[in-house]
C-alpha positions in Angstrom: -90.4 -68.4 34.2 -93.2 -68.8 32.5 -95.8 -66.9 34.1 -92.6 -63.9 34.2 -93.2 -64.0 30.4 -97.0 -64.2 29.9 -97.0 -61.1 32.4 -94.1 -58.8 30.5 -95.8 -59.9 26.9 -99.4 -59.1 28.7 -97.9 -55.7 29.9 -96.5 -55.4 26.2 -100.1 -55.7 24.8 -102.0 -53.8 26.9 -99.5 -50.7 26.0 -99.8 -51.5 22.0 -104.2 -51.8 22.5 -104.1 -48.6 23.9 -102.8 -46.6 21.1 -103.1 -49.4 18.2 -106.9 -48.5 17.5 -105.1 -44.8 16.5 -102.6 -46.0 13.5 -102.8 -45.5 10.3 -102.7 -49.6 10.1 -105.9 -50.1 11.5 -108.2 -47.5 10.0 -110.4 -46.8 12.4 -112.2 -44.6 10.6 -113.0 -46.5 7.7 -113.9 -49.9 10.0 -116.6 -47.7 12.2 -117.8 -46.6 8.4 -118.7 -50.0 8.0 -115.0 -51.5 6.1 -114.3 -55.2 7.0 -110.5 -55.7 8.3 -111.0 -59.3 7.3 -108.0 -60.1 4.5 -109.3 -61.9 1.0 -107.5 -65.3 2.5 -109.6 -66.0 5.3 -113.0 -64.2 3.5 -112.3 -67.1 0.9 -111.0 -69.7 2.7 -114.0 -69.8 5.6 -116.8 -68.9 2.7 -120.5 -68.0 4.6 -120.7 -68.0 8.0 -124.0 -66.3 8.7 -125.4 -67.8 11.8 -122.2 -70.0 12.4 -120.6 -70.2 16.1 -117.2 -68.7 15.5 -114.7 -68.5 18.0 -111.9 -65.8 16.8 -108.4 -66.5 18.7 -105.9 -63.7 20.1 -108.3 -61.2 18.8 -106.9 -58.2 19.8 -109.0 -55.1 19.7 -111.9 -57.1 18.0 -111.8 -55.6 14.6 -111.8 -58.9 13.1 -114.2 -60.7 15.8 -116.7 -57.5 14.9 -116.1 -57.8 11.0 -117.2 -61.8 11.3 -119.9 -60.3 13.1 -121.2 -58.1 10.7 -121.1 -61.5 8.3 -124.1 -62.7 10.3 -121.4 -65.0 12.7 -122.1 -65.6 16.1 -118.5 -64.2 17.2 -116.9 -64.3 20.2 -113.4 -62.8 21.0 -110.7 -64.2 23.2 -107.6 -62.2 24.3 -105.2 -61.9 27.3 -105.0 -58.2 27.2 -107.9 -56.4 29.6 -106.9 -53.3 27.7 -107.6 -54.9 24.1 -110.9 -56.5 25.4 -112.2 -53.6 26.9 -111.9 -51.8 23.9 -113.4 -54.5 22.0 -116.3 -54.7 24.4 -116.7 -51.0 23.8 -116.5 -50.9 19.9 -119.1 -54.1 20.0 -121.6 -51.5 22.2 -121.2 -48.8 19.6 -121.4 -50.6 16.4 -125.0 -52.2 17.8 -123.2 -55.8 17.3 -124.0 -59.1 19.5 -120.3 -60.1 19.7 -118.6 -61.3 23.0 -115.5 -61.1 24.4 -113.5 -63.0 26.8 -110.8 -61.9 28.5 -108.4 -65.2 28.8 -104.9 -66.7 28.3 -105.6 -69.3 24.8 -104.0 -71.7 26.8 -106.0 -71.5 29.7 -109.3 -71.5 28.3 -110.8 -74.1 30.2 -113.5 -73.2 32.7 -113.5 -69.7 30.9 -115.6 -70.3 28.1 -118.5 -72.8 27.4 -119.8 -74.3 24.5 -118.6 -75.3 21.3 -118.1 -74.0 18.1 -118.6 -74.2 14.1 -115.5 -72.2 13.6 -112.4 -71.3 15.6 -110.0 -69.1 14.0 -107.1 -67.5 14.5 -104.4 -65.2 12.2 -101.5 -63.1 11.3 -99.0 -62.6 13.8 -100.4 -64.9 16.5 -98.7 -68.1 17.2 -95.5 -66.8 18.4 -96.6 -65.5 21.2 -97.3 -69.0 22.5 -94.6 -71.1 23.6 -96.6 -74.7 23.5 -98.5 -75.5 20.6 -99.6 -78.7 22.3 -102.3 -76.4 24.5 -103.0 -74.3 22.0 -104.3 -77.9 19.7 -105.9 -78.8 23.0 -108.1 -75.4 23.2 -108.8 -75.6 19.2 -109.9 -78.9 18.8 -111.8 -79.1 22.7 -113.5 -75.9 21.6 -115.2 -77.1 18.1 -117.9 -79.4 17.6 -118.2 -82.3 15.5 -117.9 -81.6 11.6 -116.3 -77.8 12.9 -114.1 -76.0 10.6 -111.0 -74.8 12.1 -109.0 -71.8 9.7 -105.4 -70.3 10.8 -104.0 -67.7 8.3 -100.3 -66.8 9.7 -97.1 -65.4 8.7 -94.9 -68.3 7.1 -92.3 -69.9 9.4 -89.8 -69.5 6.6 -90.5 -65.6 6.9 -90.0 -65.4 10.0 -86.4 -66.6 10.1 -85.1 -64.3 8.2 -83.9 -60.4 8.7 -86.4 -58.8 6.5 -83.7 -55.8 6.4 -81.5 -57.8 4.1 -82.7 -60.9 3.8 -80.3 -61.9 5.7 -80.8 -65.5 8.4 -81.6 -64.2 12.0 -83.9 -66.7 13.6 -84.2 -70.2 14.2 -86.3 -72.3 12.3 -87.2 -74.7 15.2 -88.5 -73.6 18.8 -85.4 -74.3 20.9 -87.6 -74.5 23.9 -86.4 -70.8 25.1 -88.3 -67.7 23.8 -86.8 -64.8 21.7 -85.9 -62.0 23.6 -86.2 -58.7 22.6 -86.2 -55.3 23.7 -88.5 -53.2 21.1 -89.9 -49.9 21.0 -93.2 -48.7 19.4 -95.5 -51.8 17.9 -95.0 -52.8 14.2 -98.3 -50.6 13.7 -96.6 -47.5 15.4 -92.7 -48.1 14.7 -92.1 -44.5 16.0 -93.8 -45.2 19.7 -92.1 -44.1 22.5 -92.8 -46.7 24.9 -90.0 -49.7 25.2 -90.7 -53.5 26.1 -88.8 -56.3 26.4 -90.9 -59.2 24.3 -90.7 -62.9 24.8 -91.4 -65.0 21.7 -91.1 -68.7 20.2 -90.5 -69.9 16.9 -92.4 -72.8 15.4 -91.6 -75.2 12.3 -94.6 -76.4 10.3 -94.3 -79.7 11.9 -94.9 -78.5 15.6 -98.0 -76.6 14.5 -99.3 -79.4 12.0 -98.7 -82.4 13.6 -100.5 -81.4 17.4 -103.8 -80.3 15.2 -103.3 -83.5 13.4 -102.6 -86.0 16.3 -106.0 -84.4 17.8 -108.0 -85.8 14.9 -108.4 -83.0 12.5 -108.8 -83.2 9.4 -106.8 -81.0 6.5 -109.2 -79.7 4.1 -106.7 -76.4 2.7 -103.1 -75.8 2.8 -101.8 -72.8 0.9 -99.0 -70.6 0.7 -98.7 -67.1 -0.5 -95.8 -65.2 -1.5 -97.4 -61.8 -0.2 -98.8 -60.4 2.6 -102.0 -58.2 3.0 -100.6 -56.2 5.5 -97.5 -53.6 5.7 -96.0 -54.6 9.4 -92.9 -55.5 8.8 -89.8 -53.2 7.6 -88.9 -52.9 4.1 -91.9 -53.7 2.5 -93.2 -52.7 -1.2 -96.6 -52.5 -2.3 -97.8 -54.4 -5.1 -100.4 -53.7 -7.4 -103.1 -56.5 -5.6 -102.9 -54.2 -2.9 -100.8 -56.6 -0.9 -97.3 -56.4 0.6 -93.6 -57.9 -0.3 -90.0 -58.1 1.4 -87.9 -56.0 -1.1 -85.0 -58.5 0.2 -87.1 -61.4 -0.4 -89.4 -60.8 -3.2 -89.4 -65.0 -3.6 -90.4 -66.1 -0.2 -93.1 -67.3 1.5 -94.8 -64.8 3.2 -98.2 -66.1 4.5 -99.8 -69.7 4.7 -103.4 -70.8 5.6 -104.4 -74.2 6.8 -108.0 -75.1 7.2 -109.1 -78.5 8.8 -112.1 -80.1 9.8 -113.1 -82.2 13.2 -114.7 -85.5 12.0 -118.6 -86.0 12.9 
């Protein structure tokens, strides 16, 4: 079952990269003018990284991979969507950037890409599309070298229970092992698409992503929490006057965490 789910959530992707570089929630227009799409959390949290080895995680489209880039990183992009990749590969030609891209499943990294890495990172939106966090620690911590920084910025687990709607509990807190199904149409960057998927996704407590990084010898350097979000992807949202994004029916709650850990050396 599976490799029945990697393929429907890979079909999923490859619809959304085809029409994502388009929405108002990217800004296209404003990234090939030279805008980062990098958030404030990760710019702060990951400092310089001019001439750094960065490995950038479920990278989509590239913006971010391409934005590290333009930071003077040696950036390479991994995703499982040829559609998203190509794309990248294409906006990394036209910028005049040294970026690569790899088109690969995170958990099945191995053969796929060489070398190791100062930085691997990875953000918003990505972990629930994996349904064993065990791998995924395996491909962070075999990919970074000694004394290598590895940053996640993601939406809180706590968030991600709930009906954002009205506030109301919807998810489970721990991943039962099975994956979420759900039938969805549009993206949460195009809510009014007329494509429909089914999506397969897992949730995950802070303990089953900690504790794998952890047991592979990483080091925690940063844990924070923040009760906002710098992007507007989810429904009911209200803008604040930072610039970033709240749950009307949870103004309170958690809405984005950031770990960064080291790899002793």
């Amino acid at each position: 079952m599976e490799q029945e789910y990697l393929k429907a959530n890979q079909k999923l992707w490859d619809d959304w990269a085809s029409f994502h570089p388009e929405t108002e929630l990217y800004d296209m227009e404003a990234f090939l003018q030279g805008k980062s799409s990098l958030m404030p959390f990760e710019r702060e949290a990951l400092g310089d990284v001019s001439g750094k080895r960065l490995l950038h995680l479920q990278c989509h489209f590239g913006q971010d991979t391409l934005s590290w880039a333009r930071l003077g990183a040696e950036a390479t992009g991994v995703d499982f969507s040829a559609t998203a990749i190509a794309t990248a590969r294409t906006l990394n030609e036209r910028l005049g950037l040294n970026a690569r891209f790899v088109q690969s499943d995170v958990l099945e990294l191995e053969g796929r890409l060489e070398g190791s890495f100062d930085i691997v990172f990875t953000s918003y939106g990505a972990l629930i599309w994996l349904d064993n966090l065990e791998r995924w620690a395996d491909a962070v911590a075999g990919r970074l070298r000694p004394g290598g920084i590895f940053c996640i910025v993601e939406f809180h687990p706590a968030l991600l229970m709930m009906n954002l709607e009205n506030g109301s509990y919807q998810y489970p807190y721990f991943n039962e092992g099975k994956p979420v199904i759900e039938t969805v149409t549009g993206s949460y960057a195009k809510p009014d698409g007329k494509n429909t998927h089914t999506e397969y996704t897992w949730q995950h407590s802070f303990s089953e992503i900690l504790t794998p990084l952890l047991e592979r010898g990483l080091q925690l350097e940063i844990f924070r929490e923040y009760s906002c979000s710098p992007y507007n992807c989810f429904p009911n949202m209200e803008k604040l006057d930072n610039g970033m994004y709240r749950c009307r029916a949870m103004p309170g709650a958690p809405h984005v965490y950031l770990l960064k850990m080291r790899k002793p050396g």
